[in-house]
C-alpha positions as CSV (number, residue, x, y, z in Angstrom):
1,X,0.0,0.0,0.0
2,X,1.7,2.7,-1.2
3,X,-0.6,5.8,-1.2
4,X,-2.0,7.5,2.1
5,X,-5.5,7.9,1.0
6,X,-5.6,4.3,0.7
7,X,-4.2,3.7,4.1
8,X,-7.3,6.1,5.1
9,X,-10.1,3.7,3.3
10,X,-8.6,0.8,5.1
11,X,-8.0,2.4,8.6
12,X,-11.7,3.9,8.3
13,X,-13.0,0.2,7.7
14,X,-11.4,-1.2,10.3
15,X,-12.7,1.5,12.6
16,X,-16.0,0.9,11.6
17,X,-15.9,-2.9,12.1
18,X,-14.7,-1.3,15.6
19,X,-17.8,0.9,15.9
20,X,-20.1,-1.6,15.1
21,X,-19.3,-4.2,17.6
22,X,-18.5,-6.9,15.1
23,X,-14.7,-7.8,17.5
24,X,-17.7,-9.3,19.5
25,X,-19.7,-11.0,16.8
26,X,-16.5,-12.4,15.5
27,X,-16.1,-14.0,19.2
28,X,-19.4,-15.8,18.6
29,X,-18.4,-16.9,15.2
30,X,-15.6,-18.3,16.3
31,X,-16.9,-20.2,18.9
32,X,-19.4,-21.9,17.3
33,X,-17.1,-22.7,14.8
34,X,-14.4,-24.7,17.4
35,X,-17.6,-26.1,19.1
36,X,-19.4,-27.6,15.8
37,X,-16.0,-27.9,13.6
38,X,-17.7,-31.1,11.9
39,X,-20.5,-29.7,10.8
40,X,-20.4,-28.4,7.6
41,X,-23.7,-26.7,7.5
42,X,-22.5,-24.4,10.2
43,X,-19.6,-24.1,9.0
44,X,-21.2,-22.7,5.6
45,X,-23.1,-20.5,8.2
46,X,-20.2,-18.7,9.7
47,X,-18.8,-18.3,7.1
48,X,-22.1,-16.5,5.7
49,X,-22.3,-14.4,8.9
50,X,-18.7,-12.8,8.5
51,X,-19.3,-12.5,4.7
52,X,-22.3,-10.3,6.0
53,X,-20.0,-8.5,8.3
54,X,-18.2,-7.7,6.0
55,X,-20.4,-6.3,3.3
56,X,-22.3,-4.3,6.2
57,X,-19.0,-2.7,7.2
58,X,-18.4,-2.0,3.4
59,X,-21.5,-0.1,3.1
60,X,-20.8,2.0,5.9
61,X,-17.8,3.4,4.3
62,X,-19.1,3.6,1.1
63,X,-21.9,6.1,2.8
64,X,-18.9,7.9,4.7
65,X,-16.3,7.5,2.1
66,X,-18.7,7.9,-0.9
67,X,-16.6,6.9,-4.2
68,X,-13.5,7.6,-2.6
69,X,-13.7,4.3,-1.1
70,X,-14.7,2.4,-4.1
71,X,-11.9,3.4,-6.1
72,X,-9.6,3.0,-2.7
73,X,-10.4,-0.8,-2.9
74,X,-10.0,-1.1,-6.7
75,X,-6.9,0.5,-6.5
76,X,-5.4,-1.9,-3.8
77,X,-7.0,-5.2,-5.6
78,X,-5.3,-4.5,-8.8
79,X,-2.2,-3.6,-7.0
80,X,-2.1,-7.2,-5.4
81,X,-2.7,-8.6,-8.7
82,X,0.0,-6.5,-10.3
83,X,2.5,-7.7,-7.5
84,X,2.1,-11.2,-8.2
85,X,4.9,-12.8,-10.3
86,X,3.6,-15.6,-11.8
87,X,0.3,-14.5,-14.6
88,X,-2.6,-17.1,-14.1
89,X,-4.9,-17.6,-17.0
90,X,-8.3,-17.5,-14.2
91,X,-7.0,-14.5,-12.3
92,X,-7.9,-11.7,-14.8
93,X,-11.3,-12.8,-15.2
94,X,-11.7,-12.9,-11.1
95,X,-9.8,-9.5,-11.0
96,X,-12.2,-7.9,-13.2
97,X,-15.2,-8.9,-11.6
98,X,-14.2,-8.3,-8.0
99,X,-13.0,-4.7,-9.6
100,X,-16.6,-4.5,-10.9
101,X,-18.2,-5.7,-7.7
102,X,-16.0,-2.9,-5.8
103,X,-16.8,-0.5,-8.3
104,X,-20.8,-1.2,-8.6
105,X,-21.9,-2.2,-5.4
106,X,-23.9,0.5,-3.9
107,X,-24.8,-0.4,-0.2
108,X,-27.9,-2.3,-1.9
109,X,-29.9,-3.6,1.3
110,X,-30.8,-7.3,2.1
């Protein structure tokens, strides 16, 4: 990460998983998680609820951040991609899409 407003996207997302409380909801998750490791339904469930976290945390800094943040986390995905050595002929599609994702997701409510 090599520019300062991108440093700001990424400390203002993790302040807002802060803010929100979700250190605690992770605590849960990772509970049930140790306590039902066998089961693959909840396992698919957890991994559901901090996909939702996530997402919920994203929106919050889109609102705050407002396209600043979108093109923040485009910036940084295709800087990972551009730091990897080895070119993979399945990455570039992925790339794009999770650039597109970033770039057209718009806090849409579940």
């Amino acid at each position: 990460m090599t520019n300062r407003e991108e440093l700001d996207s990424v400390i203002q997302h993790e302040v807002t998983h802060l803010q929100q409380g979700d250190i605690y909801w992770m605590w849960v998750i990772c509970f049930i998680e140790s306590v039902f490791w066998w089961n693959p339904i909840c396992l698919k469930l957890t991994g559901l609820a901090r996909e939702q976290l996530e997402l919920s945390c994203d929106e919050l800094c889109m609102q705050k951040l407002k396209g600043k943040y979108q093109l923040d986390l485009a910036s940084l995905l295709l800087q990972k991609q551009s730091a990897k050595s080895s070119p993979n002929f399945f990455t570039p599609p992925l790339l794009i899409l999770l650039t597109l994702r970033v770039l057209i997701f718009r806090g849409s409510k579940c």
